[in-house]
C-alpha positions in Angstrom: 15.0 -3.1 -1.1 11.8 -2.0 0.7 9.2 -0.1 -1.2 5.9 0.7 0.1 4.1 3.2 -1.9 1.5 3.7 1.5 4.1 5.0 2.4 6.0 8.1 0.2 9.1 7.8 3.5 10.1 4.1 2.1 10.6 5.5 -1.5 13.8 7.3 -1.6 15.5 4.7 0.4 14.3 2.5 -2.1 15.6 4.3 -5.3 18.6 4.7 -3.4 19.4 1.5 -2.6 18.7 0.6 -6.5 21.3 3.1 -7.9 23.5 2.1 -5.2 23.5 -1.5 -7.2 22.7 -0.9 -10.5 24.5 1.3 -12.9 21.6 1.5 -15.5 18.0 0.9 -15.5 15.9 -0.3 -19.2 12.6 -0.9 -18.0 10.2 0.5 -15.4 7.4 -1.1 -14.7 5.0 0.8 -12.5 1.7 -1.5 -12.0 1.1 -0.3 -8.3 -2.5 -0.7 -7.3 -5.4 -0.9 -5.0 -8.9 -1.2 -5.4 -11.7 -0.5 -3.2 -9.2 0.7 -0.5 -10.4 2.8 2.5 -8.7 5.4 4.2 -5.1 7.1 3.3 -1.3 6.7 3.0 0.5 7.3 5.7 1.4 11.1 4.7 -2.5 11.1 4.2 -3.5 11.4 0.8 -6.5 9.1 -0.5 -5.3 5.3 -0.5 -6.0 4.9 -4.5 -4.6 8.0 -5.1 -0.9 7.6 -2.9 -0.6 4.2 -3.7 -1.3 4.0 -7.8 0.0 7.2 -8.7 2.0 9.2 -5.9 4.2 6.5 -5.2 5.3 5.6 -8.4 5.2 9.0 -9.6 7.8 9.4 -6.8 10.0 6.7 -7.5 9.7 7.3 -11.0 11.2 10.5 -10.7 13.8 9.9 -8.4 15.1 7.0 -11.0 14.7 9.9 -14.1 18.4 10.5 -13.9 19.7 6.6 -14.6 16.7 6.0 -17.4 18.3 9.0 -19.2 21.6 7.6 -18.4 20.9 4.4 -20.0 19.2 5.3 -23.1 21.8 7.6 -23.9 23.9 3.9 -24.8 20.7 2.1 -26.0 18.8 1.2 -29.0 16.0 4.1 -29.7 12.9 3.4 -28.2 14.1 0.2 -25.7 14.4 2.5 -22.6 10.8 2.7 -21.3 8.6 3.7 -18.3 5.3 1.9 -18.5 2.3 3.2 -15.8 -0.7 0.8 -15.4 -3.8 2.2 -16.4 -7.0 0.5 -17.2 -9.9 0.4 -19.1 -12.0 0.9 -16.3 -11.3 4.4 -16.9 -13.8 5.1 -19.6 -16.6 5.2 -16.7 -14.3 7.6 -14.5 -17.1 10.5 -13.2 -17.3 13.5 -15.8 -14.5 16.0 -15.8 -11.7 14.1 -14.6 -10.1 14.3 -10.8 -12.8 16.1 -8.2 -10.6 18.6 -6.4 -10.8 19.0 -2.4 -9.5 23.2 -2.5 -9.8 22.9 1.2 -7.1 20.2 1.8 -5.5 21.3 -1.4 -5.3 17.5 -2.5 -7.9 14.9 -4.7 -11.0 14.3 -2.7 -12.2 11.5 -0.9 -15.1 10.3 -2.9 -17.9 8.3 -1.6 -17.5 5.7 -3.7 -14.0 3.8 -3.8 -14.5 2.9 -7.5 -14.4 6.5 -9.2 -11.5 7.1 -6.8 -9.8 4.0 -8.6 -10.7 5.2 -12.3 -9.4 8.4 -11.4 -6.1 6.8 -10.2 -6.1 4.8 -13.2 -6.9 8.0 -15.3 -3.7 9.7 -13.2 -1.5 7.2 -14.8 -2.3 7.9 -18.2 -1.2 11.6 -17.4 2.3 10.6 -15.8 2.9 8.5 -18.8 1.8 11.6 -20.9 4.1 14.0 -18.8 6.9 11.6 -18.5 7.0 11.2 -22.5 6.7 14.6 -22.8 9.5 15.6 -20.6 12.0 12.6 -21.1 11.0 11.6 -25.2 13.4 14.0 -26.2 16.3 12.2 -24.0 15.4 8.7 -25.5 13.3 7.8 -22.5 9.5 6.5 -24.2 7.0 6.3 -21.6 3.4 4.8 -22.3 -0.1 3.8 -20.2 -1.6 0.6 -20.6 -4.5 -1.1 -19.7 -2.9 -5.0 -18.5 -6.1 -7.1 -19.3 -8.2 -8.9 -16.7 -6.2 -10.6 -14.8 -6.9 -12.6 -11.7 -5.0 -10.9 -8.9 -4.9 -10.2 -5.3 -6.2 -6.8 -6.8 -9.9 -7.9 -6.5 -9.4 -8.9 -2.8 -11.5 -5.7 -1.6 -14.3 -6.3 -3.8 -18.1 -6.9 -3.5 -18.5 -10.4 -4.0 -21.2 -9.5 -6.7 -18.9 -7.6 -8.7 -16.0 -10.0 -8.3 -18.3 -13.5 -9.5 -19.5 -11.2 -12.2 -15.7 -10.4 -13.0 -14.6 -14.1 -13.3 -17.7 -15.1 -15.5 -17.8 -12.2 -18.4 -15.2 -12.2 -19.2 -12.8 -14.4 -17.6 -9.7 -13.4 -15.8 -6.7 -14.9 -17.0 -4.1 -16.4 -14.3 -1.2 -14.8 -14.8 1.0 -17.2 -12.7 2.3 -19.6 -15.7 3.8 -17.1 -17.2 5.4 -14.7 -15.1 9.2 -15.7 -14.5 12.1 -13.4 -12.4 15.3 -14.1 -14.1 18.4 -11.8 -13.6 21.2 -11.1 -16.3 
């Protein structure tokens, strides 16, 4: 299954080819993210913005119908949707999401790091509007902020801000305890 969230084209191949194989769906984990990315998606909407809330937003939705499906069967509260967020977003700039009316899309801030908090702030609000549309079918759907983890995901950072990262506090290696196991 190939899923690229630069990409919006790849996604409902991608949720197709899962219902194809799967007849229900428990969990969905949406932890999508860049930081510090230049340029745009493909279908040209701000890289932070496309790839940690458009695409999943996306795939989430075209995956609605078998997470209502399945927690129709299952124990209350065990069918879940659970978007990334951060802490980061606590410095996000003042008043939320700057608008672009001209493109009629987020702007393209000067500085890559408010366009992530504002990504990361984006996934709160899916998990808000996903609980608020899908609580009532049995569906929960919750934001989270992961931890500091040491990931690929500070790849694009000044190396400043990524020593100062590792030292206060540390970053945890996630690596010993991640498994893939398949029932």
């Amino acid at each position: 299954m190939v899923l690229d969230f630069n990409d919006l084209g790849t996604i409902k191949a991608a949720a197709t080819a899962f219902l194809d194989k799967e007849t229900r769906l428990d969990v969905l984990f949406n932890n999508a993210a860049v930081m510090h990315a230049t340029g745009t998606t493909k279908q040209g909407h701000e890289a932070h913005m496309g790839i940690n809330c458009l695409g999943p937003h996306l795939f989430t939705t075209l995956l609605e119908p078998i997470l209502v499906h399945t927690a129709a069967s299952a124990p209350a509260g065990s069918v879940r949707i659970v978007n990334t967020s951060s802490l980061i977003t606590a410095g996000a700039p003042a008043g939320g999401m700057v608008w672009d009316e001209a493109a009629g899309r987020p702007a393209v801030l000067k500085s890559s790091m408010e366009t992530y908090m504002i990504s990361k702030i984006g996934n709160v609000y899916l998990a808000r509007d996903a609980s608020r549309r899908l609580g009532g079918q049995g569906v929960l759907a919750v934001s989270l902020h992961p931890g500091l983890m040491r990931t690929g995901l500070q790849k694009n950072m000044p190396k400043i801000v990524g020593i100062m990262m590792v030292r206060s506090p540390p970053l945890v290696d996630p690596s010993p305890w991640l498994t893939v196991s398949r029932a």
